[in-house]
C-alpha positions in Angstrom: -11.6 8.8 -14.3 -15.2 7.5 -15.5 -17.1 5.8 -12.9 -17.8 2.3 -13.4 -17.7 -1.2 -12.3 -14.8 -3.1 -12.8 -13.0 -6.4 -11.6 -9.5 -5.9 -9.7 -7.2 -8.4 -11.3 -4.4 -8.8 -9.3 -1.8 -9.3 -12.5 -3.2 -6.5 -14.4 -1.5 -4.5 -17.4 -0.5 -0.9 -17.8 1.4 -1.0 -14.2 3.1 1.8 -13.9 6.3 3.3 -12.0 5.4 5.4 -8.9 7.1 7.5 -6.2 5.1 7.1 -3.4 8.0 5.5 -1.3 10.5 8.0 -0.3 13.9 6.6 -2.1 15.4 6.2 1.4 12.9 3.5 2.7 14.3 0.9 0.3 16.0 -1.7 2.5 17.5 -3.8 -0.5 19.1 -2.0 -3.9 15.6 -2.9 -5.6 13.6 0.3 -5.6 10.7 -1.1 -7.9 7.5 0.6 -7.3 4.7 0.2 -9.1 1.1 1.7 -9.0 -2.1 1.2 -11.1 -5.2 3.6 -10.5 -8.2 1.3 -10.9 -10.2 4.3 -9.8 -9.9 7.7 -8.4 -12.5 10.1 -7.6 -12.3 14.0 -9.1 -11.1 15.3 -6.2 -9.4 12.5 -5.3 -10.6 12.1 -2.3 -11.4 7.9 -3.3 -8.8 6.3 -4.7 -8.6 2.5 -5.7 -5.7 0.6 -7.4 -3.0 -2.0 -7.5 0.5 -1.1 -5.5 3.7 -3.5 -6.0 6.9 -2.3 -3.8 10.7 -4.0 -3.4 11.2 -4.3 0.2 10.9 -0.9 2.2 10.8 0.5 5.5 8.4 3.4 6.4 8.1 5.0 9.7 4.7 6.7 10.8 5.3 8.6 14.4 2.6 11.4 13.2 -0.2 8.8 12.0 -0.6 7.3 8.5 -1.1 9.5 6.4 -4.9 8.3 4.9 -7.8 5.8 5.4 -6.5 2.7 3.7 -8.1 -0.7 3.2 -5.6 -3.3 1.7 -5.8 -6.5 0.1 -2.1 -8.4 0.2 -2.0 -10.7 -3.4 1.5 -11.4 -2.4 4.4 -11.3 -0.1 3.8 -9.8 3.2 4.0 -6.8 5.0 4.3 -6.2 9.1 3.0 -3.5 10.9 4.8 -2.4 14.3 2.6 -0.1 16.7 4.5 2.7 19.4 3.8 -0.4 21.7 6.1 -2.8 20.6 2.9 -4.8 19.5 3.6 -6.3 15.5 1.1 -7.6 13.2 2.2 -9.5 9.7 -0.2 -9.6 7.0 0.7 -11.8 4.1 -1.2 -13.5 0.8 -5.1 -13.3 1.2 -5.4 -11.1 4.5 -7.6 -7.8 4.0 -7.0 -5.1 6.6 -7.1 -1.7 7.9 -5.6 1.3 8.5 -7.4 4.5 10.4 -5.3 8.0 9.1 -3.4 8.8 11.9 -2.5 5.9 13.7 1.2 5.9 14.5 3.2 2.8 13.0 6.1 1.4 11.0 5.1 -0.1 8.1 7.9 -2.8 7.0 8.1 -5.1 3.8 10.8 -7.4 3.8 9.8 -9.1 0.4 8.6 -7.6 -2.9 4.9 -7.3 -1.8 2.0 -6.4 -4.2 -1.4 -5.3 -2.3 -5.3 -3.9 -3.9 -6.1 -0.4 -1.8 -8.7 1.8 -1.1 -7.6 5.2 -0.1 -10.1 7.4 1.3 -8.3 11.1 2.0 
């Protein structure tokens, strides 16, 4: 992808199906995912886009699996760490992610969210 600079509308077209969510995290019989690549480096080692996903469950006992900065635009999502200890992000709330940190990621709503990925 070219580099340039470019605005991240959160409603954008060309939105397309993607298969980052293993089939059995879906929690509901909605198994919509979608992804746009806003940008991705060569080596794709950056990575920048707009994810949508029906409500899933993902568990993490070996560590995420990146570097991920999010942006929720809506629904929510709810992080559980090894310690019991539960954090809900929802509409507006910007957060972070270290690769490798153990956790269960859980969206109980269709949720739609801007990332950075750094590998």
């Amino acid at each position: 992808m070219t580099a340039r600079t470019f605005r991240l509308d959160p409603n954008p077209e060309g939105m397309t199906p993607s298969e980052f969510t293993s089939p059995s995290s879906f929690t509901t019989g909605n198994k919509t995912e979608m992804n746009l690549y806003t940008y991705a480096a060569e080596d794709e080692s950056l990575l920048s886009g707009i994810w949508e996903c029906a409500p899933a469950r993902e568990d993490y006992p070996e560590g995420y699996p990146v570097h991920e900065m999010m942006h929720i635009i809506s629904g929510s999502v709810t992080l559980t760490h090894p310690d019991g200890r539960s954090e809900t992000f929802t509409a507006g709330d910007t957060f972070f992610i270290p690769k490798g940190s153990p956790c269960t990621w859980e969206n109980t709503e269709t949720m739609r969210k801007f990332y950075m990925i750094a590998a």
